[in-house]
Backbone bond lengths (Angstrom), bond angles and torsions (degrees), N, CA, C in turn:
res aa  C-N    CA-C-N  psi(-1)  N-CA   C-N-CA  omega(-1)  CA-C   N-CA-C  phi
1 X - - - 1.433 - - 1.533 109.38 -
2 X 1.274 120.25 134.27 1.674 122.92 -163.73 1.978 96.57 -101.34
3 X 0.723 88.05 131.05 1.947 97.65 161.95 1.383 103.85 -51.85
4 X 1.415 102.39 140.24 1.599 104.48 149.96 1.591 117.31 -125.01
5 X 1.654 103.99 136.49 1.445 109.70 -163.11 1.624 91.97 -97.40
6 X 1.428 95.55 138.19 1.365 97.13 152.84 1.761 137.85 -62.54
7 X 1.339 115.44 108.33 1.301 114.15 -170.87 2.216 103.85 -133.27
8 X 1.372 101.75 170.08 1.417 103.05 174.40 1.772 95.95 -77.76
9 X 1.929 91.13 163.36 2.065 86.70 165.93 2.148 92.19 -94.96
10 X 1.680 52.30 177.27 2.348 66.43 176.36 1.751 102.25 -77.85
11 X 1.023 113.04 -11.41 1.942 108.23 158.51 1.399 129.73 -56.58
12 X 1.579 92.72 -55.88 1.613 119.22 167.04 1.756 119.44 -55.14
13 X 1.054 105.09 -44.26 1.766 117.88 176.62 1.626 103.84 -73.79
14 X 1.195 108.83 -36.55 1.724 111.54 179.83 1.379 107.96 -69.45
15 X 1.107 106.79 -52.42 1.936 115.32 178.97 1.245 113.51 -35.29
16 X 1.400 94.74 -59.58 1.624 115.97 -150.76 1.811 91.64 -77.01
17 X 1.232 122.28 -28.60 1.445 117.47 176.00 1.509 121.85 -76.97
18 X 1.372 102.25 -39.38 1.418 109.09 170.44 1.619 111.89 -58.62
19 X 1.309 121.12 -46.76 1.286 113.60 157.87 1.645 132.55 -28.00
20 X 1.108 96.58 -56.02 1.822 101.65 -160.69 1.705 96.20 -100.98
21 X 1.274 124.62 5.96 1.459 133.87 149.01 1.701 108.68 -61.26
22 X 1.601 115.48 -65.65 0.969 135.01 -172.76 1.552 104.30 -51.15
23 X 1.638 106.10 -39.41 1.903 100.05 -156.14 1.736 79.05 -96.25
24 X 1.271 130.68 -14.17 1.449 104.09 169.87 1.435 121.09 -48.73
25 X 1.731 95.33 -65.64 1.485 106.86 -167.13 1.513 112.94 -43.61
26 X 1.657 95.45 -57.45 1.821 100.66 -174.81 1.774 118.14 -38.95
27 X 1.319 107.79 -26.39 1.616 126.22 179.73 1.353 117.61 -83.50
28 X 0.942 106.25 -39.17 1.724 128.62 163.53 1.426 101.49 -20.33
29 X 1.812 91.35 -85.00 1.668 120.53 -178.74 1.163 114.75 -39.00
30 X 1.284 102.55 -53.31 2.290 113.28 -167.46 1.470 98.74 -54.43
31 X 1.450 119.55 -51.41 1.203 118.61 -168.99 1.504 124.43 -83.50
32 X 1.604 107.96 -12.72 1.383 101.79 167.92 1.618 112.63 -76.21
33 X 1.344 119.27 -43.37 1.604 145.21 -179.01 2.117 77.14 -45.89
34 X 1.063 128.79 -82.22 1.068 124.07 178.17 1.760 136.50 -16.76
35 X 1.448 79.52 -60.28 1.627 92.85 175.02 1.474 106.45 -65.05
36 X 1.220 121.15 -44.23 1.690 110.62 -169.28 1.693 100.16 -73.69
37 X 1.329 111.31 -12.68 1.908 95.73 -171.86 1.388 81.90 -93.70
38 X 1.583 152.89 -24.11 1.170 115.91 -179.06 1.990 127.05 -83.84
39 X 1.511 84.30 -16.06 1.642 91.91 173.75 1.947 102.46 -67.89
40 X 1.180 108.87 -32.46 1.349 116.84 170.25 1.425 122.91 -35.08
41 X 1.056 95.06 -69.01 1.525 127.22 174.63 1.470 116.22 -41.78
42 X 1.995 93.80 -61.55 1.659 100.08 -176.50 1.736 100.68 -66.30
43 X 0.956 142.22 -19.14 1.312 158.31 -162.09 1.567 101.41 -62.42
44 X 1.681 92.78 -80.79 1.546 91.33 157.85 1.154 151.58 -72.71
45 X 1.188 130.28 8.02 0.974 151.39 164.19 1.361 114.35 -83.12
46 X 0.840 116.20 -30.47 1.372 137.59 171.75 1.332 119.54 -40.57
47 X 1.921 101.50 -82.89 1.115 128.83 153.61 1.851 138.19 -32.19
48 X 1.741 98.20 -43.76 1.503 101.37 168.18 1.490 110.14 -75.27
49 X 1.241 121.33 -20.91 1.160 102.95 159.86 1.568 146.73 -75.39
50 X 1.653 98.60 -33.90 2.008 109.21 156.69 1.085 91.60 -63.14
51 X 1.490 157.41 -27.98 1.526 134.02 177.18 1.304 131.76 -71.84
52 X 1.430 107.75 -39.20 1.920 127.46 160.56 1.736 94.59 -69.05
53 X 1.333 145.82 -44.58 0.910 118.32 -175.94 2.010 127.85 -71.26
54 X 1.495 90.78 -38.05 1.642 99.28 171.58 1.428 110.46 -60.23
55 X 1.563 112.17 -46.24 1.603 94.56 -179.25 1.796 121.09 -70.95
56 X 1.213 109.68 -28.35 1.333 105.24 158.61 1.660 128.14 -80.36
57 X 0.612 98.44 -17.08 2.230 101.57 153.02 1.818 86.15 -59.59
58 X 1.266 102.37 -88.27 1.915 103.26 -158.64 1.351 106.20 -27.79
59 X 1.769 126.50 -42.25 1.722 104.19 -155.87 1.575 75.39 -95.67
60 X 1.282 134.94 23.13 1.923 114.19 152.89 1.303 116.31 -94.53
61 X 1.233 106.07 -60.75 1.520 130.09 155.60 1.594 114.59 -26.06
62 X 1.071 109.84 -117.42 1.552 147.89 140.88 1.728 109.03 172.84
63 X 1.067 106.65 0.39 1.658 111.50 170.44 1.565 118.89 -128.86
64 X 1.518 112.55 138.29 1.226 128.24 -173.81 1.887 91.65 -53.72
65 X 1.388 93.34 153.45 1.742 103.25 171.48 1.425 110.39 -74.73
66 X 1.271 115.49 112.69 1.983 105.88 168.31 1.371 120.40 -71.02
67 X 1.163 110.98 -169.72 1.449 113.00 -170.08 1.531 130.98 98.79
68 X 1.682 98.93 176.43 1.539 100.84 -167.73 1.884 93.37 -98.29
69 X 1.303 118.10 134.45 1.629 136.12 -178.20 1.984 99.82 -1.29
70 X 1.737 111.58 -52.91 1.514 90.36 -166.58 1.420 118.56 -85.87
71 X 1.303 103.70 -13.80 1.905 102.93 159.51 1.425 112.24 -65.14
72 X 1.384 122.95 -68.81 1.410 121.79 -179.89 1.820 108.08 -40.15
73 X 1.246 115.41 -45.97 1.536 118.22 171.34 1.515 96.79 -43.54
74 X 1.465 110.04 -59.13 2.097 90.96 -148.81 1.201 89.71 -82.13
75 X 1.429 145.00 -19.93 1.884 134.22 -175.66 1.848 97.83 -69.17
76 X 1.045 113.95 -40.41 1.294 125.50 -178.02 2.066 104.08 -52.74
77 X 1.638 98.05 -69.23 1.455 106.80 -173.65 1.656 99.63 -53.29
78 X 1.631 119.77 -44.07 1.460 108.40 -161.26 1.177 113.99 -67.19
79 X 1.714 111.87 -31.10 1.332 125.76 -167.08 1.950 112.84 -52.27
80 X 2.220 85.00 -35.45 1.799 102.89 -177.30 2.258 96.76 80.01
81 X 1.325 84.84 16.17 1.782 77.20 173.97 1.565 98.57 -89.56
82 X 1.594 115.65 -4.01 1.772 109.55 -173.93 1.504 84.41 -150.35
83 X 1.650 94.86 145.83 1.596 111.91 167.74 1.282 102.13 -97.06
84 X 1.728 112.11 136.11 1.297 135.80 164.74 1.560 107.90 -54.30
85 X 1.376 119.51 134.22 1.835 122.87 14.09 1.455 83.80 -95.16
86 X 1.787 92.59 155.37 1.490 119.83 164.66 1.591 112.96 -65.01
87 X 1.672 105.35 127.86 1.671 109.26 -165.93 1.599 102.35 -61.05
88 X 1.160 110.29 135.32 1.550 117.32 -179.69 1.652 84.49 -115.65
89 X 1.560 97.89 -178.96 1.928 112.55 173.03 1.048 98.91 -86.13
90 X 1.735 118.01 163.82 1.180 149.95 -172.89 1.306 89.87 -47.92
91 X 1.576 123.30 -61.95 1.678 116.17 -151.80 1.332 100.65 -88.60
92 X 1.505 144.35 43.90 1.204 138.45 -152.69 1.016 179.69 -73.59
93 X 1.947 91.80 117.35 1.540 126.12 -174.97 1.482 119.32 -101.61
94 X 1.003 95.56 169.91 2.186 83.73 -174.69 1.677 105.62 -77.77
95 X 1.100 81.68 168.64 1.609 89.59 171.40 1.392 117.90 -79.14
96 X 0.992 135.37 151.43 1.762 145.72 172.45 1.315 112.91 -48.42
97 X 1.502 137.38 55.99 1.191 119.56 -177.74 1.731 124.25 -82.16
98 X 1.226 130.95 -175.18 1.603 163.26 92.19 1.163 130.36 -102.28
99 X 1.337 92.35 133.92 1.537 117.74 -179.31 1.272 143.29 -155.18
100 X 1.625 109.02 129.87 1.800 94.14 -147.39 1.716 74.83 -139.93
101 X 1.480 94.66 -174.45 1.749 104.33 -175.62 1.670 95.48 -85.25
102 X 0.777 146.11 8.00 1.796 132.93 -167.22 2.042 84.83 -130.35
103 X 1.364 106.25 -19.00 1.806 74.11 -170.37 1.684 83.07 179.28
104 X 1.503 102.93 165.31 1.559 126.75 -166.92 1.454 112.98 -174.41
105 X 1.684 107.95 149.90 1.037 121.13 -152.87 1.698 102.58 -153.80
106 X 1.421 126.05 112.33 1.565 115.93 175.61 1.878 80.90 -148.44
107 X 1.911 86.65 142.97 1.228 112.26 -157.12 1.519 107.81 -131.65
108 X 1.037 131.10 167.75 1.774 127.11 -177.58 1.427 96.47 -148.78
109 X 1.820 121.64 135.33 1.012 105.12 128.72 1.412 144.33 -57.81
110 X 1.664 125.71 156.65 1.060 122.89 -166.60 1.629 97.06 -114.52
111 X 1.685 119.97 136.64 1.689 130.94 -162.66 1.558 83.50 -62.91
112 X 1.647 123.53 -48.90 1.581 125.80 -126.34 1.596 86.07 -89.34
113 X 0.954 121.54 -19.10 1.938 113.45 -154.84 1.114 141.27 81.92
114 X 1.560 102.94 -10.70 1.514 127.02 173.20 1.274 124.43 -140.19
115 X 1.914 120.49 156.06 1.317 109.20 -158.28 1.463 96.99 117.29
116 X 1.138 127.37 -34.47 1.467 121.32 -137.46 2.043 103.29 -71.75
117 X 1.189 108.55 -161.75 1.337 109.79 176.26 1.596 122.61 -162.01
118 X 1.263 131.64 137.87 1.751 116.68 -169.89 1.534 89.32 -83.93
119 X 1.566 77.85 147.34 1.550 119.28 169.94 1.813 117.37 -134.54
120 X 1.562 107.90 119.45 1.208 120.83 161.91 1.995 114.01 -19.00
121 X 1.441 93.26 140.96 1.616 92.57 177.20 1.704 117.01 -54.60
122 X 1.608 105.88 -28.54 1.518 101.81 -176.01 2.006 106.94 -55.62
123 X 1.531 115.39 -26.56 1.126 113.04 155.90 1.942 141.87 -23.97
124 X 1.594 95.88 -42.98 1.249 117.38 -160.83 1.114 109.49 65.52
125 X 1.165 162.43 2.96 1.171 144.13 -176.70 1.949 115.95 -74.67
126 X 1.272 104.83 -18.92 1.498 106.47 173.88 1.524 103.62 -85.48
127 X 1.523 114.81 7.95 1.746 100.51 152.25 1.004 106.85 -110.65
128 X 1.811 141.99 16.18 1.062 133.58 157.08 1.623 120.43 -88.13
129 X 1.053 88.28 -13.10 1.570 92.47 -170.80 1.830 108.93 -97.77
130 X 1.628 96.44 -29.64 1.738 110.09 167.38 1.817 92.05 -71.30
131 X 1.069 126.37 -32.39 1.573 104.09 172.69 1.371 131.68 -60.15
132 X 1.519 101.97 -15.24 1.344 116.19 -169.99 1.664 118.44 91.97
133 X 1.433 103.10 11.62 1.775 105.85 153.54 1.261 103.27 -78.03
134 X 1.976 100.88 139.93 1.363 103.89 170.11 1.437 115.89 -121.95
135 X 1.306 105.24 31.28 1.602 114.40 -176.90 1.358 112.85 -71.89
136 X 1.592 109.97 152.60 1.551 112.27 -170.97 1.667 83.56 -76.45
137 X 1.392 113.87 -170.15 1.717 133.84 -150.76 1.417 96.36 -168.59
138 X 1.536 110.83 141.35 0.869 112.27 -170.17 1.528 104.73 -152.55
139 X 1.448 121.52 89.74 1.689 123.10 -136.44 1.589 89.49 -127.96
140 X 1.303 116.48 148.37 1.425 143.01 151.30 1.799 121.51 -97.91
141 X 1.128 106.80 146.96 1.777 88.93 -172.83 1.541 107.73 -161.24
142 X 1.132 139.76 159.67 1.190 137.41 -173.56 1.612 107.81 -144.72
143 X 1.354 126.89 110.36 1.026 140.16 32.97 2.005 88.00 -108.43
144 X 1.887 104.14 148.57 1.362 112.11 -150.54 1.849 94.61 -76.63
């Protein structure tokens, strides 16, 4: 007469796998949906801050910093109106700026698609969108 050991069947092992397949994926999603709202976030956050910093350059200054993003970066750092390093995007590239002494504009796509906000053509973003990007935008700008 042979023993019988207690063991699971191969039904039971299948079940129980198909399960935690299922609660992977579903987790998968939650947390990617996540990741893009927090790059979101840092995005803007980002931005209100090159915006508190340009307007405080002007009342030191009296003119916005010109230039292409890494000049305005080091007039910004020298000025001490922003602590180094200058906020770049999550994946990191600069942000979309313009910037002149009367007015400025730096913009981010947004991962999620929503959130976003209009921005004046000095933005550029109405040649991103004439390119056929349809990403939401999410722009700071001076004068509004």
């Amino acid at each position: 007469m042979s023993k019988k050991y207690p063991a699971f069947t191969l039904i039971e092992i299948l079940v129980v796998a198909t399960i935690i397949i299922v609660l992977a994926a579903i987790s998968i999603g939650s947390f990617s949906g996540a990741n893009k709202s927090a790059k979101d976030t840092k995005r803007k956050s980002d931005l209100e801050t090159i915006k508190q910093a340009m307007v405080l350059y002007k009342t030191q200054i009296g003119t916005y910093p010109a230039g292409v993003a890494s000049v305005v970066a080091t007039l910004l750092i020298g000025a001490k109106t922003i602590s180094p390093p200058f906020p770049v995007d999550p994946t990191g590239v600069s942000y979309q700026e313009s910037a002149t002494e009367t007015s400025f504009c730096f913009c981010a796509a947004l991962d999620a698609g929503k959130g976003g906000n209009k921005a004046t053509d000095g933005c550029g973003v109405a040649d991103w969108i004439a390119g056929g990007d349809t990403a939401a935008y999410y722009c700071v700008q001076q004068p509004y």
